[in-house]
C-alpha positions in Angstrom: 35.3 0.4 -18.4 32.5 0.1 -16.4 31.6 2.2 -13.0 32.0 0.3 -10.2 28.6 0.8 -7.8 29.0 1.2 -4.3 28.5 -1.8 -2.1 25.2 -0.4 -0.7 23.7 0.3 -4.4 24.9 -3.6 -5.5 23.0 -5.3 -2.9 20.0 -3.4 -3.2 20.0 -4.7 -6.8 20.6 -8.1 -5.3 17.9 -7.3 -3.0 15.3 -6.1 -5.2 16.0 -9.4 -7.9 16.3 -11.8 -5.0 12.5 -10.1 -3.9 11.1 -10.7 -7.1 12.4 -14.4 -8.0 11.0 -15.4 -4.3 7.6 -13.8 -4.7 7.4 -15.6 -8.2 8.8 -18.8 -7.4 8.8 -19.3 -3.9 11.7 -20.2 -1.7 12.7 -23.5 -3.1 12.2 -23.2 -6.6 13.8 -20.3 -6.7 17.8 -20.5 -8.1 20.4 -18.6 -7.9 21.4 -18.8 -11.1 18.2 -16.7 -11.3 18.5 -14.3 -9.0 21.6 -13.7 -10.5 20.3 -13.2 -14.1 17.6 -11.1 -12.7 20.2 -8.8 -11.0 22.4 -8.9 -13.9 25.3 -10.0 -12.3 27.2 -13.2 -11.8 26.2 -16.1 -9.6 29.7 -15.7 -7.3 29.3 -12.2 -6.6 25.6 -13.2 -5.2 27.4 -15.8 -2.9 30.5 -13.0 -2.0 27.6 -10.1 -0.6 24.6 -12.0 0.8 26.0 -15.7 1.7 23.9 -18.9 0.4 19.9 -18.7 -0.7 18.5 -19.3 3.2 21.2 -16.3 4.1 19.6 -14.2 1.1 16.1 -14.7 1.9 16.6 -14.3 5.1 17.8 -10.9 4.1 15.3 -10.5 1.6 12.8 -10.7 5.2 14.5 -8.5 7.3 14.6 -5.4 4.8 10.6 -5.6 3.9 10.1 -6.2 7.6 12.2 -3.1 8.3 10.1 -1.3 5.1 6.9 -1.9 6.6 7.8 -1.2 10.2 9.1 2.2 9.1 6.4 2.7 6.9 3.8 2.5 9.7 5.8 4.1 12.3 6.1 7.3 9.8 2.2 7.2 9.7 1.0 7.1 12.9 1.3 10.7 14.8 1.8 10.4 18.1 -0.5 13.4 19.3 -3.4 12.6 16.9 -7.0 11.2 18.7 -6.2 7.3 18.7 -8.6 6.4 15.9 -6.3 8.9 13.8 -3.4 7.2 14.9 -4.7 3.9 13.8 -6.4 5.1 10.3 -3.3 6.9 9.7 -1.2 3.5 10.5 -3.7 1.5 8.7 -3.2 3.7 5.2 0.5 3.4 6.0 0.3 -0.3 5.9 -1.8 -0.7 3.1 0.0 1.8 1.2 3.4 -0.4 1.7 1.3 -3.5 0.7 0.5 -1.6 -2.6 3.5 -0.3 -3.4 5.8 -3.9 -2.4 3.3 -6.2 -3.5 6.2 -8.6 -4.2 8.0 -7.9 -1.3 4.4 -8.6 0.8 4.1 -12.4 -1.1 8.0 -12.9 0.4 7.6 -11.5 3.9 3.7 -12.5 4.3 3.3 -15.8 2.1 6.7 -17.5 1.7 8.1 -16.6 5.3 4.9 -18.3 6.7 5.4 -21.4 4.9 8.7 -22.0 5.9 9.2 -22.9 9.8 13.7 -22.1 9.6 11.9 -18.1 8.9 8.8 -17.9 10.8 10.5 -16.5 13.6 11.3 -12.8 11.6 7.4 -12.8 10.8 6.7 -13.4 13.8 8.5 -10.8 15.8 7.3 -8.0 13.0 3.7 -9.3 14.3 4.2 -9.2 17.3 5.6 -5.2 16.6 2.6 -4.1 15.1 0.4 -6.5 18.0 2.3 -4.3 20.3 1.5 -0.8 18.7 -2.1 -1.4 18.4 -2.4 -2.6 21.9 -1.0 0.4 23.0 -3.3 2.7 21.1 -6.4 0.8 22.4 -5.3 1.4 25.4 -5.0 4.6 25.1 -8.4 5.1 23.7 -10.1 3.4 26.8 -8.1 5.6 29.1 -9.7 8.7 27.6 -13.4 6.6 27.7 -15.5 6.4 30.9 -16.5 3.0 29.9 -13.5 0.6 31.3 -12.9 -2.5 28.6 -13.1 -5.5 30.6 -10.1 -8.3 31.1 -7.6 -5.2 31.1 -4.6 -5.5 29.9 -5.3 -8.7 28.1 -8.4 -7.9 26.4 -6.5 -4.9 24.4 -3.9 -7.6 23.5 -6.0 -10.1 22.2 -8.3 -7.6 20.2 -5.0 -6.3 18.7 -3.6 -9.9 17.4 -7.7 -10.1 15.9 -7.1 -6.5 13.8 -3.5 -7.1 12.8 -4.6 -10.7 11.4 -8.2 -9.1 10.3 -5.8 -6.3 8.6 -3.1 -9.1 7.0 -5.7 -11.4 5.2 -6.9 -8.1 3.4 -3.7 -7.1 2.5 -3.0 -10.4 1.4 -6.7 -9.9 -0.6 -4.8 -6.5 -2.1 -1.5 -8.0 -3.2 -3.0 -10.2 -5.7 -5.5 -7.2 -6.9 -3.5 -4.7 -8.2 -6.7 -2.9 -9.3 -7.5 -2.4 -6.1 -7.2 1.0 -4.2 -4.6 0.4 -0.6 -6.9 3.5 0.7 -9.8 1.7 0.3 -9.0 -1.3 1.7 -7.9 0.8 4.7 -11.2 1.9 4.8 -12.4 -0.8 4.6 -10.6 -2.1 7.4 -11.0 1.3 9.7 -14.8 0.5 9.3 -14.0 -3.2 10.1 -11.9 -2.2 13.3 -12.7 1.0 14.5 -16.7 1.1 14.7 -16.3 -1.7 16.7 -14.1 -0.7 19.2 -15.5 2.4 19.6 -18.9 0.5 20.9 -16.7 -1.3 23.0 -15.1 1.7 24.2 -18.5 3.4 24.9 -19.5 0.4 27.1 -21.8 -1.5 24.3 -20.6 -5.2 24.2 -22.0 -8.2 23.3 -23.1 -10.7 26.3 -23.1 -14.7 25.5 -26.4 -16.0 25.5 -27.6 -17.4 29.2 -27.4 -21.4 29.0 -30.3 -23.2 27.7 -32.1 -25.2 30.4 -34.8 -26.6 28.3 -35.7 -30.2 28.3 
């Protein structure tokens, strides 16, 4: 007779199939009669631990949300220098992205495109938003050079990096042969150089009007 698995252990079976069926076929296409086949277990058993499709990808968002989140909170050190603290979130997110490429296409891609789960991607944004905020922030407070339109200014440059930062990640789920510390190089260089002019007081001033003519 076969070993009945703990509850916990069956659903992250579930889990795990339900991830990869999504990422494959996206939300509608996507069966249950699939999922089930690609757990290997029967469609009514699906229906008895994680409720209908919208319940199961719905749960299917909230553990790669809860992933990532954890994933970059583990990364960041609170008493590194802040440009350490973002680097070390930035290989942390990349490094989830490389690992969960298929769980990235669900919570990125598919939860995008449909408006009944936009809301879960959107409070993981606006997470990460928040925690990059805060470490800009923090930055300028240890600058002479005070960033201009405070505290708005650090919110708006974070939403710019975390959507700079998930269109390259996006790049690196569909290039596996790609390196996730590289890209977060890549997107260090991207972010931080930047910032760091900012914080030293060099900004860019619009052109004056022209008044020829």
């Amino acid at each position: 007779m076969l070993k009945r698995l703990p509850r916990v252990v069956r659903e992250r079976q579930m889990l795990d199939a339900a991830v990869k069926v999504f990422a494959a076929r996206g939300f509608h296409a996507a069966s249950m009669d699939e999922i089930a086949e690609a757990a290997g277990i029967s469609k009514p058993m699906v229906y008895a631990y994680l409720g209908a499709k919208d319940e199961l990808f719905m749960a299917c968002l909230q553990r790669e949300a809860t992933r990532l989140m954890e994933a970059v909170a583990a990364g960041v050190r609170p008493t590194a220098r802040p440009d350490e603290q973002l680097w070390n979130g930035l290989r942390a997110f990349f490094a989830f992205v490389g690992a969960h490429r298929e769980g990235w296409r669900v919570l990125y891609r598919q939860a995008r495109s449909e408006p009944h789960f936009a809301g879960e991607l959107a409070g993981m944004r606006a997470r990460i938003v928040e925690v990059v905020a805060g470490l800009l922030e923090s930055a300028t407070a240890q600058s002479e050079a005070p960033m201009p339109n405070r505290p708005d200014g650090f919110l708006a440059m974070a939403y710019a990096y975390v959507g700079a930062a998930e269109s390259l990640a996006d790049w690196l789920a569909d290039h596996e042969e790609q390196d996730p510390e590289l890209a977060a190089t890549r997107m260090m260089n991207f972010v931080w150089v930047g910032a760091d002019a900012m914080l030293q007081g060099r900004v860019w001033h619009r052109p004056a009007p022209d008044t020829a003519g």
